[in-house]
gemmi code that builds the backbone of each chain (N, CA, C; Angstrom):
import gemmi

chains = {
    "A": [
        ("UNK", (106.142, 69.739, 100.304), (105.538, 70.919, 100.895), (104.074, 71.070, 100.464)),
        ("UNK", (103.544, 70.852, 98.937), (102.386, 70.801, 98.714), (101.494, 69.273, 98.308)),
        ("UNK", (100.863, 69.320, 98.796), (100.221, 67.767, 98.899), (99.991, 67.337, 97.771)),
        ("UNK", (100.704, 66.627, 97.570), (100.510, 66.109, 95.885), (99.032, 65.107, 95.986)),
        ("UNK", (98.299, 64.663, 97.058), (96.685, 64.360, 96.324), (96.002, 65.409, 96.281)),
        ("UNK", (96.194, 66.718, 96.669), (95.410, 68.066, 96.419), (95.757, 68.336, 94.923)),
        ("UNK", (97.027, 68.632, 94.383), (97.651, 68.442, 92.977), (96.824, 67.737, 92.200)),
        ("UNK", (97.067, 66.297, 92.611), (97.075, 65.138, 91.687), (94.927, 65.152, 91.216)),
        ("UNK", (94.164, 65.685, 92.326), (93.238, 65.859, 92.195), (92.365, 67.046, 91.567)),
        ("UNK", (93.086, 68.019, 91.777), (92.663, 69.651, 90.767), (92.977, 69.065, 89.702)),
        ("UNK", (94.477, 68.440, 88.896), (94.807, 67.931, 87.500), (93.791, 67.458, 86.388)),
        ("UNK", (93.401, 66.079, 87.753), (92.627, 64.939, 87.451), (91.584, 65.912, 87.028)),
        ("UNK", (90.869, 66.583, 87.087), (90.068, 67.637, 87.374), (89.795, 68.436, 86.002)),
        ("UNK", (90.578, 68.925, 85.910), (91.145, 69.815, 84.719), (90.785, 70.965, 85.004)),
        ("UNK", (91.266, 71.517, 86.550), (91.114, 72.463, 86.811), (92.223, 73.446, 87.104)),
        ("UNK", (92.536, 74.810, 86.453), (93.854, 75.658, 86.606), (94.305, 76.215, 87.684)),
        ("UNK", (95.343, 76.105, 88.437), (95.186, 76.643, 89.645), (97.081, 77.466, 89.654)),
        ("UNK", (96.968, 77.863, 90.480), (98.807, 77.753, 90.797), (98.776, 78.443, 92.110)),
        ("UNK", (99.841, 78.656, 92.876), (100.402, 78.506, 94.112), (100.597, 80.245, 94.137)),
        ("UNK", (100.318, 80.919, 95.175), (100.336, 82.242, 95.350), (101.006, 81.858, 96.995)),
        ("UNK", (100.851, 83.709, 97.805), (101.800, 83.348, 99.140), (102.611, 83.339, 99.222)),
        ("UNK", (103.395, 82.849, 100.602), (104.340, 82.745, 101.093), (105.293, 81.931, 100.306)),
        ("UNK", (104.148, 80.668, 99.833), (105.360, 79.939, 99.012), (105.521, 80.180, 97.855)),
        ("UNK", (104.544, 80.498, 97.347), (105.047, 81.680, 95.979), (106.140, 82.832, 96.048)),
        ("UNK", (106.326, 83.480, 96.872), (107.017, 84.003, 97.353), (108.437, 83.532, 97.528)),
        ("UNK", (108.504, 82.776, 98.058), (109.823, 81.421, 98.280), (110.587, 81.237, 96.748)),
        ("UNK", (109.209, 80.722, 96.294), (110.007, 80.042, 94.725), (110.370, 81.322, 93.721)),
        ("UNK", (110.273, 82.341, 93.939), (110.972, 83.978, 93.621), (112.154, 84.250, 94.674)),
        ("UNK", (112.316, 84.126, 95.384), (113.494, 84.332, 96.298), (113.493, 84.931, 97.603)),
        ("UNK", (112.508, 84.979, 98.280), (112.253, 85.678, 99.100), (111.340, 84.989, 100.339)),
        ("UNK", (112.188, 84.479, 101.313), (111.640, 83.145, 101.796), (111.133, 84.095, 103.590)),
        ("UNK", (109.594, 83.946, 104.207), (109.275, 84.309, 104.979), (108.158, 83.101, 105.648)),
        ("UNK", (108.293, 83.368, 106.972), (107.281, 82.294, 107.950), (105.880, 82.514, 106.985)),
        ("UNK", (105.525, 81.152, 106.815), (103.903, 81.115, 106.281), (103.533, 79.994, 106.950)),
        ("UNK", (102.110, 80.112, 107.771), (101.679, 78.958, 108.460), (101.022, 77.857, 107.558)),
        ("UNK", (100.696, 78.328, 106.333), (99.798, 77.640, 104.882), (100.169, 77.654, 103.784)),
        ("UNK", (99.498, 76.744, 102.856), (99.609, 76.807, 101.419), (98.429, 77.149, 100.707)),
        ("UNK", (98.741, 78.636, 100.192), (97.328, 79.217, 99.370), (97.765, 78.634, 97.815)),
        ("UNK", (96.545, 78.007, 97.570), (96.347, 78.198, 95.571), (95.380, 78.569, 95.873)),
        ("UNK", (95.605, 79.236, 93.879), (94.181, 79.895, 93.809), (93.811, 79.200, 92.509)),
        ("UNK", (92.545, 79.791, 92.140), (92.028, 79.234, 90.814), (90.471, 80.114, 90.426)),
        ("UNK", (90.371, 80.146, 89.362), (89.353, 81.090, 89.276), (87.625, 79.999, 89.130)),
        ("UNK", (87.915, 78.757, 89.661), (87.210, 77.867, 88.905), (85.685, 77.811, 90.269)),
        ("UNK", (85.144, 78.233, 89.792), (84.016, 77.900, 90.985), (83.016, 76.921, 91.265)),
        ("UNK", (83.381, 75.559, 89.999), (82.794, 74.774, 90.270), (83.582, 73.942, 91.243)),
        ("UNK", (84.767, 74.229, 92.020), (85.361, 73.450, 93.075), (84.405, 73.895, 94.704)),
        ("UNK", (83.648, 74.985, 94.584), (82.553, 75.277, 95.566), (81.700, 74.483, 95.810)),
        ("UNK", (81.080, 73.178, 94.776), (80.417, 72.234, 95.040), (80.862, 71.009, 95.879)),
        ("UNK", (80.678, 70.772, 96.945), (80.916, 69.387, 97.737), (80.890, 68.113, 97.051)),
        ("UNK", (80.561, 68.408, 96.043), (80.806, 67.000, 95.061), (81.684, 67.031, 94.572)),
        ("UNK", (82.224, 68.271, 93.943), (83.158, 67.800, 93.571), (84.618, 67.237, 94.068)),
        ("UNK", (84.401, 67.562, 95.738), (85.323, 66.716, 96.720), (85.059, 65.481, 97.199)),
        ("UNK", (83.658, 65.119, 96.409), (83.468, 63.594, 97.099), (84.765, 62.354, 96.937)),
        ("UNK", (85.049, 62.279, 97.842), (86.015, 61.181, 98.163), (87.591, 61.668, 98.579)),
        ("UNK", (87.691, 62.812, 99.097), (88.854, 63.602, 99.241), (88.985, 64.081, 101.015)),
        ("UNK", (89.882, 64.349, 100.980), (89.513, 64.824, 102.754), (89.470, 66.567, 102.620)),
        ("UNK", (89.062, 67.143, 101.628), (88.570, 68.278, 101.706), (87.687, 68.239, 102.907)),
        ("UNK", (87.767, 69.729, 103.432), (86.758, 69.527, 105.023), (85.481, 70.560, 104.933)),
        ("UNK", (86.324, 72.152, 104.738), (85.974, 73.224, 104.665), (85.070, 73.856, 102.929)),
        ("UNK", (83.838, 74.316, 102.966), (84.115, 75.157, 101.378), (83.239, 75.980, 102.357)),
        ("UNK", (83.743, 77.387, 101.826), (83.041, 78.424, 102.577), (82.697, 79.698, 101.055)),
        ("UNK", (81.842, 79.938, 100.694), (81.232, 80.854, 99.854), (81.194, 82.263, 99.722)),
        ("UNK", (81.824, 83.198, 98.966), (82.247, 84.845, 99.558), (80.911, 85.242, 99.366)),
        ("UNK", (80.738, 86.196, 99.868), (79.670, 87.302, 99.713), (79.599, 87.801, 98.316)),
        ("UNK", (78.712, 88.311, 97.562), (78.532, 89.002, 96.498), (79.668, 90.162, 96.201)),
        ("UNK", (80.085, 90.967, 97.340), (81.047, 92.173, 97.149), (82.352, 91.265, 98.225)),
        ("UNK", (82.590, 90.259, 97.739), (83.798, 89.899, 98.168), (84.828, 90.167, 96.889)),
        ("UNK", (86.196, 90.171, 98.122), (87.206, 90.002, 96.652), (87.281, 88.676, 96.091)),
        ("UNK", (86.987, 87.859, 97.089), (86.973, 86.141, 96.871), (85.445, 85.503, 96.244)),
        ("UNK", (85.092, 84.792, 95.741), (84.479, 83.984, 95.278), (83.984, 82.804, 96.361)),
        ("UNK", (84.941, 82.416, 97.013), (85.237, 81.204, 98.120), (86.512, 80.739, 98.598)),
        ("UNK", (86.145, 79.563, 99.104), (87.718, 79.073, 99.762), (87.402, 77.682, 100.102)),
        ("UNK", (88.239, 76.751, 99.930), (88.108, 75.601, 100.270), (89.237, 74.871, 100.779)),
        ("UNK", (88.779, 74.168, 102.163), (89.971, 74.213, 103.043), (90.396, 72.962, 102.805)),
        ("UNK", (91.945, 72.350, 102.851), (92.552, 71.104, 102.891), (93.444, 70.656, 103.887)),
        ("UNK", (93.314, 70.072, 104.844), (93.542, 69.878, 106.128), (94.848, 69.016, 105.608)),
        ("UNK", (95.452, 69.287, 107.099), (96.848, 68.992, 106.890), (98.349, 69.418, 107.443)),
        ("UNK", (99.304, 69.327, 107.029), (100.200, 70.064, 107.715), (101.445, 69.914, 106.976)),
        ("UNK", (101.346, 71.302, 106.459), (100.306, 72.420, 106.649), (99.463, 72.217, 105.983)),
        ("UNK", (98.425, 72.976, 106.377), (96.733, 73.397, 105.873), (97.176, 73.807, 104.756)),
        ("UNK", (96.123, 73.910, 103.558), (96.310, 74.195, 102.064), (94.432, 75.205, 102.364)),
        ("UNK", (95.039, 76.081, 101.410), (94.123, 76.313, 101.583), (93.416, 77.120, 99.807)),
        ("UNK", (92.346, 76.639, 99.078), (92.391, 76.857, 97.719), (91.479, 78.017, 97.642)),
        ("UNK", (91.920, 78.907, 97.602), (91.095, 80.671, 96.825), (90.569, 80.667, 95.648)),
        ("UNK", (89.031, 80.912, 95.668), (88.166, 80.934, 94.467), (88.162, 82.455, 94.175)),
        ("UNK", (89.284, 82.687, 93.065), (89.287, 84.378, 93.010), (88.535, 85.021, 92.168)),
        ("UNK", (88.310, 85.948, 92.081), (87.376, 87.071, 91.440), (88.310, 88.443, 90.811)),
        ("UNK", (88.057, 88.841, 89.582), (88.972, 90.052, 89.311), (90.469, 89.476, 88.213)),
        ("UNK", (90.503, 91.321, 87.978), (91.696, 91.147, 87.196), (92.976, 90.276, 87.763)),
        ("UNK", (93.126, 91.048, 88.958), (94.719, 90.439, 89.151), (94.882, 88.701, 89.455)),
        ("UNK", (93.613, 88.609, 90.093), (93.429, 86.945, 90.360), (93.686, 86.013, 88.902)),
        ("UNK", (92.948, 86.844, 87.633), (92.725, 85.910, 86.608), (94.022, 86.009, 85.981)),
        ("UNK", (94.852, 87.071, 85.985), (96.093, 87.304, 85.858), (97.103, 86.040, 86.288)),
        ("UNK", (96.792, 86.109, 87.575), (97.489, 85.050, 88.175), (97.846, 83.854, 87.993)),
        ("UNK", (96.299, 83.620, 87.589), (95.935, 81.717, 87.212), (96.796, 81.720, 85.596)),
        ("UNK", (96.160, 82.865, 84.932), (96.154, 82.947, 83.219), (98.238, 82.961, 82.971)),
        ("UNK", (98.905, 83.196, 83.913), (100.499, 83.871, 83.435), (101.167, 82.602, 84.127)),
        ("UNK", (100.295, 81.894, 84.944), (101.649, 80.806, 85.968), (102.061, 80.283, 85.187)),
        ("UNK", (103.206, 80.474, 85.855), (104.874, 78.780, 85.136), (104.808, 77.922, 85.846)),
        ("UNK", (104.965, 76.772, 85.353), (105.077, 75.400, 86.155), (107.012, 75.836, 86.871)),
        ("UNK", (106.626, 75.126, 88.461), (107.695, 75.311, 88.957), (108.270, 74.171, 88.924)),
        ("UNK", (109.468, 73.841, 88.727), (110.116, 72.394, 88.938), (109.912, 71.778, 90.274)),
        ("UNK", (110.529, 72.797, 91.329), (110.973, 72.937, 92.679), (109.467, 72.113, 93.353)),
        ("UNK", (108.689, 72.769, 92.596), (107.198, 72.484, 93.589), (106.260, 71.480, 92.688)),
        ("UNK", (106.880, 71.450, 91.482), (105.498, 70.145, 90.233), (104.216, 70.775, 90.056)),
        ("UNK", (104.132, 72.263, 89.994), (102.784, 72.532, 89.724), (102.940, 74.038, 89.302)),
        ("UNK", (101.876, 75.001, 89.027), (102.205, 76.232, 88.235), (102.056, 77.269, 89.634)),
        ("UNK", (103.007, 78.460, 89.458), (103.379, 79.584, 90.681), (103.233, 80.660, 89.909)),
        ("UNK", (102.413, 81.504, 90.567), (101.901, 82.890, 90.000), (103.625, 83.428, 89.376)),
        ("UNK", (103.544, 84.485, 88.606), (104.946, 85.058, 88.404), (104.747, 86.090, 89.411)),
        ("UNK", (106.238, 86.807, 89.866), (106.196, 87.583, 90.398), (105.353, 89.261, 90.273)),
        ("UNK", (105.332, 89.213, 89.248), (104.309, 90.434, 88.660), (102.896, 90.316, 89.340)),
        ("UNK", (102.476, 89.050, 88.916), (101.190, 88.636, 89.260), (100.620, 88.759, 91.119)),
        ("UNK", (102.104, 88.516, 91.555), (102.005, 88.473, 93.593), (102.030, 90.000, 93.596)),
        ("UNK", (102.842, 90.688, 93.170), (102.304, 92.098, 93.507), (101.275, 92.548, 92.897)),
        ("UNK", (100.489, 92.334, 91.482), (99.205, 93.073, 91.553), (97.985, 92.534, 92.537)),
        ("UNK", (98.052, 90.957, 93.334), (97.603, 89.769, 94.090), (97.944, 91.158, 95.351)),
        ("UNK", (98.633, 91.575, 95.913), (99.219, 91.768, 97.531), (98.382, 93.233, 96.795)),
        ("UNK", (98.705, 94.311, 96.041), (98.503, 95.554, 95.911), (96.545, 95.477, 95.865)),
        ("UNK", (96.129, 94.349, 95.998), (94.806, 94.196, 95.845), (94.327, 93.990, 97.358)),
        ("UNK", (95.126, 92.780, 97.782), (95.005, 92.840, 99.301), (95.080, 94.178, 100.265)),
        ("UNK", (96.076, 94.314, 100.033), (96.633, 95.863, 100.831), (96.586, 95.871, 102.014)),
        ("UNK", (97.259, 94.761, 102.748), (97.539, 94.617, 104.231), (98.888, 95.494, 104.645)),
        ("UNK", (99.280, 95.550, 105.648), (101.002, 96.499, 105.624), (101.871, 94.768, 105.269)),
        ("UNK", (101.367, 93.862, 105.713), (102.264, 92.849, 105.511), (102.371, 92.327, 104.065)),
        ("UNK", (101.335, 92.536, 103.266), (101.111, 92.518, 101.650), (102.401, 93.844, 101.345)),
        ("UNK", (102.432, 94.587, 101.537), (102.904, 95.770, 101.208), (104.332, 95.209, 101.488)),
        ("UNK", (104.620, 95.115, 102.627), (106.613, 94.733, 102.831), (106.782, 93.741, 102.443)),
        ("UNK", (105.586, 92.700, 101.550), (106.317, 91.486, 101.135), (106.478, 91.675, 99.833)),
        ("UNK", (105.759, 92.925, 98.829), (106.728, 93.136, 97.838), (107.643, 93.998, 98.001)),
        ("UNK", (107.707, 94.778, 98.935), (109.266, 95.619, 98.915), (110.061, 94.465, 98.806)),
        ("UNK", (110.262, 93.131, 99.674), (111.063, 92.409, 99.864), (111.127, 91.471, 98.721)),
        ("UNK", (110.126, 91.156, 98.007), (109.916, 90.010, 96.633), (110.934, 91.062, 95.480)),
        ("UNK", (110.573, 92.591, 95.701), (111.428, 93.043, 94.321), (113.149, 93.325, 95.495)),
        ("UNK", (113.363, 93.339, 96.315), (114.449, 93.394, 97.164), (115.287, 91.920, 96.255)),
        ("UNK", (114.389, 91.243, 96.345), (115.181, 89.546, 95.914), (114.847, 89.602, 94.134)),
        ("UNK", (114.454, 89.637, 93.715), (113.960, 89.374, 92.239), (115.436, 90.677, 91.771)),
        ("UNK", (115.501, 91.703, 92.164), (116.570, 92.861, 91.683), (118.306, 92.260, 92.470)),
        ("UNK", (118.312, 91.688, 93.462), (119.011, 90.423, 93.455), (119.688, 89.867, 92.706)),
        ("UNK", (118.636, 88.881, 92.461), (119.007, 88.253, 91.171), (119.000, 88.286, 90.009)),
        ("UNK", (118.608, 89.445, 89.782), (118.200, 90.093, 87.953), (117.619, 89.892, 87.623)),
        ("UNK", (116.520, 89.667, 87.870), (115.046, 89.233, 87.326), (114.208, 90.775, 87.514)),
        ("UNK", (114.043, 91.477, 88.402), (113.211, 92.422, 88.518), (112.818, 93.467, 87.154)),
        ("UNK", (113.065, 92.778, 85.788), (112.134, 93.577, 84.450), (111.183, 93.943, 84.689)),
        ("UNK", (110.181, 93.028, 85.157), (108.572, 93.147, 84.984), (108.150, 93.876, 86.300)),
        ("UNK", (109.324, 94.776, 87.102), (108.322, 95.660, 87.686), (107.956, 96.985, 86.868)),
        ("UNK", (108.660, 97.478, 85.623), (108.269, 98.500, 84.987), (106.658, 98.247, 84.009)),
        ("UNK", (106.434, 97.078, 84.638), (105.565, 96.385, 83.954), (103.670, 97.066, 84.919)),
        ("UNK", (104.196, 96.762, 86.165), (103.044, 97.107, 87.525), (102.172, 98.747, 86.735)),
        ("UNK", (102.754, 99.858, 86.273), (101.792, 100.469, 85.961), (100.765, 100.559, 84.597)),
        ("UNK", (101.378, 99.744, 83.900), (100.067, 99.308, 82.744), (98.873, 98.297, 83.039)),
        ("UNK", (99.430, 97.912, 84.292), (97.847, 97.059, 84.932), (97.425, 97.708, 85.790)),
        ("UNK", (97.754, 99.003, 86.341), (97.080, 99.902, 87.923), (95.974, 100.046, 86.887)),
        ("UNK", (95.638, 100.440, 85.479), (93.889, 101.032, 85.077), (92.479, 99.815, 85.430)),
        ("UNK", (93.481, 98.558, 85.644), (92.197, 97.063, 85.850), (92.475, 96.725, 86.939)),
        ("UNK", (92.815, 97.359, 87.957), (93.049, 97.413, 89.398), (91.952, 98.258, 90.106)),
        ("UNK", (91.292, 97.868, 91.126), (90.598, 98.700, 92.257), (91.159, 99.768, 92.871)),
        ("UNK", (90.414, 101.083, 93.120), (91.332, 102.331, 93.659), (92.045, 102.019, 94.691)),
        ("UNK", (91.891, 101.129, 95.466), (92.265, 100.752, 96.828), (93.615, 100.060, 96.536)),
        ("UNK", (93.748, 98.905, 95.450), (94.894, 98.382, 94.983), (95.930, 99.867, 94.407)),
        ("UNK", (95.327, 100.889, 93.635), (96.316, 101.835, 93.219), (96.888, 102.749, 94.122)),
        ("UNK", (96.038, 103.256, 95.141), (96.470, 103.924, 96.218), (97.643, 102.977, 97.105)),
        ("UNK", (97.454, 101.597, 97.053), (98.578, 101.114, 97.542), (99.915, 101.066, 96.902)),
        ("UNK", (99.872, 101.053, 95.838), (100.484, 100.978, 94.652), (101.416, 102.509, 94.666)),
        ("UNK", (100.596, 103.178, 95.221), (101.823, 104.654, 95.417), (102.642, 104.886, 96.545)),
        ("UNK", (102.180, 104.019, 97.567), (102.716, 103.776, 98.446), (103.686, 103.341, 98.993)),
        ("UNK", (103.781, 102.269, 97.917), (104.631, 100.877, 97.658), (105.670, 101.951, 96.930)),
        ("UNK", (105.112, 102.538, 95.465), (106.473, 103.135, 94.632), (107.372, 104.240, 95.721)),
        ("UNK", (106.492, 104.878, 96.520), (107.500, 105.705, 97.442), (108.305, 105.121, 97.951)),
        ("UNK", (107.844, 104.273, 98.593), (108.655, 102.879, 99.843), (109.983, 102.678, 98.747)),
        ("UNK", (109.756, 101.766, 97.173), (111.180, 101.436, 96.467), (111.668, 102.488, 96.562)),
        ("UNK", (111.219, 103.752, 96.066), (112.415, 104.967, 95.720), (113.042, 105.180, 96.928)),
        ("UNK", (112.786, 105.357, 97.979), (113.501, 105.491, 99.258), (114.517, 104.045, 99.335)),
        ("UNK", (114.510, 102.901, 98.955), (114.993, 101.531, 99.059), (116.641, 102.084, 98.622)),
    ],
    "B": [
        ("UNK", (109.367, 98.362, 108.480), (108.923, 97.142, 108.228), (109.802, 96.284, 107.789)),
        ("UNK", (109.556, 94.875, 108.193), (110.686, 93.822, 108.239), (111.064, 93.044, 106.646)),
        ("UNK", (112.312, 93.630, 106.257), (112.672, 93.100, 104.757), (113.695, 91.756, 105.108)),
        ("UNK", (113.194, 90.885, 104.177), (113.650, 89.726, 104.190), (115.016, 89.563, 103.624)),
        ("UNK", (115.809, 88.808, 103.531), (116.954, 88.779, 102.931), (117.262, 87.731, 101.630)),
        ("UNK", (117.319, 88.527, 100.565), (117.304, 87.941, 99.189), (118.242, 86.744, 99.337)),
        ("UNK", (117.744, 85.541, 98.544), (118.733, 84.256, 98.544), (118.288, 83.661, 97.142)),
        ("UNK", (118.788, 82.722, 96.742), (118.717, 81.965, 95.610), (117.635, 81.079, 95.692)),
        ("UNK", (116.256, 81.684, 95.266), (115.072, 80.391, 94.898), (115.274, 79.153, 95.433)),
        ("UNK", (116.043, 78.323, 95.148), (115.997, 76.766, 95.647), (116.671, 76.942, 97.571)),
        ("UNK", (117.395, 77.932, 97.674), (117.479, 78.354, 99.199), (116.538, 78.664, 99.814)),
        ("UNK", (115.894, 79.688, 98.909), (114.820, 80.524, 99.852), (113.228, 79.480, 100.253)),
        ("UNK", (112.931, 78.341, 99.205), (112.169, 77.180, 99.420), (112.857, 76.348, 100.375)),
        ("UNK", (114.176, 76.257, 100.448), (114.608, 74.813, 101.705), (114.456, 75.628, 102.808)),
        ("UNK", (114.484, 77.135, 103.097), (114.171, 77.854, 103.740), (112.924, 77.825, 104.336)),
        ("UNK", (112.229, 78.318, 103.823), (110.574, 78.319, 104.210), (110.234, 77.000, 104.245)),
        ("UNK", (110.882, 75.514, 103.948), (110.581, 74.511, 104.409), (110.495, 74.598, 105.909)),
        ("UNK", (112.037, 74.867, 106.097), (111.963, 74.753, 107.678), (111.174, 75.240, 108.493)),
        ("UNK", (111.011, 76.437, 108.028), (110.229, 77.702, 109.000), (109.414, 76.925, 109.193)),
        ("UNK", (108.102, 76.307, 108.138), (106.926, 75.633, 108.061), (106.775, 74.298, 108.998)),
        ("UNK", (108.041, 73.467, 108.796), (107.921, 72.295, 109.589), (108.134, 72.751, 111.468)),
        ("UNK", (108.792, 73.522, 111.413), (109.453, 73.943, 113.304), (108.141, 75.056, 113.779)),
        ("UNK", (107.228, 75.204, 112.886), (106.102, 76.462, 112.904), (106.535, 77.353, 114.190)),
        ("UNK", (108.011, 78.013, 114.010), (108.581, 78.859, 115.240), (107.418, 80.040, 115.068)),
        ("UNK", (106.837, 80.744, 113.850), (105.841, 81.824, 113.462), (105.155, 81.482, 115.367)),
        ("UNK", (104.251, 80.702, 114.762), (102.828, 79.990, 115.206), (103.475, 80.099, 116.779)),
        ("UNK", (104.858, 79.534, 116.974), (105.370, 79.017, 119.005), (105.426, 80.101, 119.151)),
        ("UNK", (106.029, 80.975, 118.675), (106.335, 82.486, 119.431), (104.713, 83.126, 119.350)),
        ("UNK", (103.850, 83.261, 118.711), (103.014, 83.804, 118.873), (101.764, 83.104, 120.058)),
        ("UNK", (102.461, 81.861, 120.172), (101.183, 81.320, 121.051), (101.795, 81.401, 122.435)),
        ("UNK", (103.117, 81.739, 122.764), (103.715, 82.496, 123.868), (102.743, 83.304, 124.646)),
        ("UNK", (102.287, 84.243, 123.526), (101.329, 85.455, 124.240), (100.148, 85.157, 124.544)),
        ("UNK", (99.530, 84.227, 124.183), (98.273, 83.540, 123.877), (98.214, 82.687, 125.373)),
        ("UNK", (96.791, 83.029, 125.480), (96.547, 82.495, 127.272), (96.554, 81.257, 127.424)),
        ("UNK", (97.057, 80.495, 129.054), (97.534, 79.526, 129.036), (96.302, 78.422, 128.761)),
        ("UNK", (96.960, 77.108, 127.552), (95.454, 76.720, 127.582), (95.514, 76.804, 125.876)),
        ("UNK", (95.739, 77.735, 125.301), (95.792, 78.147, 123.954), (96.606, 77.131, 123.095)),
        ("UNK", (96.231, 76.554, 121.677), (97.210, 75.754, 121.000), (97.721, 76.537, 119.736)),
        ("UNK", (98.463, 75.974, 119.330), (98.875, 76.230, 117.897), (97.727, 76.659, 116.616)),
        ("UNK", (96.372, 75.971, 116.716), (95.621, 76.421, 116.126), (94.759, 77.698, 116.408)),
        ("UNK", (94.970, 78.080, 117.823), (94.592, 79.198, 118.284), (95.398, 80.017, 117.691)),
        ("UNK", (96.508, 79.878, 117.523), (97.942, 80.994, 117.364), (97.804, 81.309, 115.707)),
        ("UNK", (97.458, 80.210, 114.862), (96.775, 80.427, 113.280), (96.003, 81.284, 113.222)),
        ("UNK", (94.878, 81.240, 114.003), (93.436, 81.524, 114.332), (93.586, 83.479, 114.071)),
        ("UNK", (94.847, 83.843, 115.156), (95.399, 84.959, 115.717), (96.143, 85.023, 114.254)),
        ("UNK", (96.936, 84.646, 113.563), (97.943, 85.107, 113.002), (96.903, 85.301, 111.858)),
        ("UNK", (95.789, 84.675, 111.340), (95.191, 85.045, 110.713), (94.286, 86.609, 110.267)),
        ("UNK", (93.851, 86.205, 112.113), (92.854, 87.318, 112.186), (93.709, 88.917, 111.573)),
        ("UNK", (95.231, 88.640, 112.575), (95.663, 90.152, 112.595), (95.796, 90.620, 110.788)),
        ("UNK", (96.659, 89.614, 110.116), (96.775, 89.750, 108.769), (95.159, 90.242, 108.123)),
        ("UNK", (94.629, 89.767, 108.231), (92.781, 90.079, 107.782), (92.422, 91.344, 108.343)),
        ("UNK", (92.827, 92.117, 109.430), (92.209, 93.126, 110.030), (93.298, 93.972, 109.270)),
        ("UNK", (94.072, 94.244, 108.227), (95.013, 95.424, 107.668), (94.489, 95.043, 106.096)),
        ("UNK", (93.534, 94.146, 105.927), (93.734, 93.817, 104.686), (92.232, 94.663, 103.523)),
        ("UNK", (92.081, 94.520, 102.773), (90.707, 94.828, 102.200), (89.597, 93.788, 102.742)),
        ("UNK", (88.805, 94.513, 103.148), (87.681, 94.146, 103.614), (87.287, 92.494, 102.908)),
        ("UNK", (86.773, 91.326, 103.682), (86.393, 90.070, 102.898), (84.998, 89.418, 103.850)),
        ("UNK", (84.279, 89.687, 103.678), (83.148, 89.257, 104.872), (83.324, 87.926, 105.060)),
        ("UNK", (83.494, 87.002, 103.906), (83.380, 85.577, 104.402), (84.621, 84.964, 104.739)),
        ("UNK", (85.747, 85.258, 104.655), (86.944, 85.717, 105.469), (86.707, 85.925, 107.114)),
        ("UNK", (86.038, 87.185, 106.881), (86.070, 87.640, 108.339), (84.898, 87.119, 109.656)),
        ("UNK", (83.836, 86.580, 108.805), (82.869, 86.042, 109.603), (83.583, 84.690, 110.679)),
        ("UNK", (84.284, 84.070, 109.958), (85.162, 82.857, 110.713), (86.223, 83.257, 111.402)),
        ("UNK", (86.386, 84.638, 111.391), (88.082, 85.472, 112.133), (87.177, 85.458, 113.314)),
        ("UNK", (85.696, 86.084, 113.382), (85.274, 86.966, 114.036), (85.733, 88.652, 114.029)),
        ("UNK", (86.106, 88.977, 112.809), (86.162, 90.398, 112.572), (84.757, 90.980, 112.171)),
        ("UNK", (84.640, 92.214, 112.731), (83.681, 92.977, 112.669), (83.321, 93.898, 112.428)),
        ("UNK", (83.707, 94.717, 111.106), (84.129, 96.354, 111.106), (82.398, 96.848, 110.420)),
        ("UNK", (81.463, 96.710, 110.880), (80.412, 97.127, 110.472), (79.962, 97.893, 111.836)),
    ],
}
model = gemmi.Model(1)
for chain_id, residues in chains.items():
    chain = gemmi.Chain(chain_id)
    for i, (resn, *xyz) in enumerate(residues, 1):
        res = gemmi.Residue()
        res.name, res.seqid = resn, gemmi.SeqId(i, " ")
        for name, pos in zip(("N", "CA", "C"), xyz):
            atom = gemmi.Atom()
            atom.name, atom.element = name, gemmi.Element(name[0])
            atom.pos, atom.b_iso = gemmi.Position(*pos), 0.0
            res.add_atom(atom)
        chain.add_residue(res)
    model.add_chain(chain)
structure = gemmi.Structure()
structure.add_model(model)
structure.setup_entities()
């Protein structure tokens, strides 16, 4: 599912990355249509075209100063991969907490980490994919670390916390 | 809003394998999509809509063609 010369080349690299998304999502229990494979990584020297020399990297596209992103760099394919140069708490969270997954050979945000990741986004489809990630994680008995989500809302953006109340109404009604 | 149905990790990945390889997402959405339109058009779309609910990303949105200025 994930291209092991995209892998085998961040490694080579010594660069930190892990798998967020849909398929992050998946490897927690909670399996939904994703047309791509997002990693992220907080590393921004992968923004340089050199450092893809000899790769079929195609795309690097550069965020704006008041982006949430840093960049993005595209890996053609099928599916498309696509690598997020993130910016911020919850991003560095992300990279800084991943477990290596067996399932996939490389490190996957924890589930904690996809909801402070989605509560940052704040799409409605970010929003029902953690109702549904803690729907599956409480499942299977894993859902501890959502009592965990309000000691990180203070290094969160107002926009991530306002979603964040949104979301807690949505479980209590669940 | 549409809740998924909890399964066991190594299910819910052979799962989203499939989805990914049969890209039914992408066919049903390029249904609506004018005749003429491919699968990468239907990305293009599935992208954009996800990006237009999301926090604002200019360099994101410059390639959607979103425009909220």
């Amino acid at each position: 599912m994930i291209d092991a010369r995209l892998i085998a080349w961040l490694e080579g690299k010594k660069v930190r990355f892990c798998v967020i998304g849909g398929v992050a999502l998946a490897v927690h229990g909670f399996a939904r249509y994703t047309a791509d494979v997002d990693l992220l990584t907080m590393e921004t020297a992968v923004l340089d075209p050199a450092f893809w020399s000899g790769t079929v990297a195609t795309e690097i596209r550069v965020g704006d100063a008041d982006d949430p992103l840093a960049g993005l760099v595209r890996w053609p394919g099928e599916p498309e991969h696509d690598l997020l140069v993130g910016r911020g708490y919850a991003m560095q969270l992300a990279v800084d907490t991943a477990a290596s997954s067996s399932a996939l050979g490389c490190p996957v945000a924890t589930p904690l980490a996809l909801v402070l990741l989605k509560l940052e986004a704040g799409g409605p489809q970010d929003r029902s994919d953690i109702l549904s990630l803690v729907e599956a994680q409480r499942v299977l008995g894993r859902a501890a670390w959502l009592s965990e989500v309000p000691s990180h809302l203070p290094c969160l953006s107002a926009e991530a916390r306002a979603c964040w109340e949104r979301v807690e109404a949505d479980l209590r009604k669940a | 809003m549409h809740r998924g149905k909890a399964t066991d990790p190594t299910q819910a990945l052979a799962t989203l394998e499939r989805m990914m390889r049969a890209q039914n997402g992408l066919r049903l959405l390029l249904m609506q999509l004018p005749p003429g339109s491919t699968l990468a058009d239907a990305r293009r779309v599935r992208e954009r809509i996800a990006q237009e609910g999301r926090r604002r990303c200019r360099m994101l949105e410059r390639a959607l063609g979103i425009d909220r200025d």
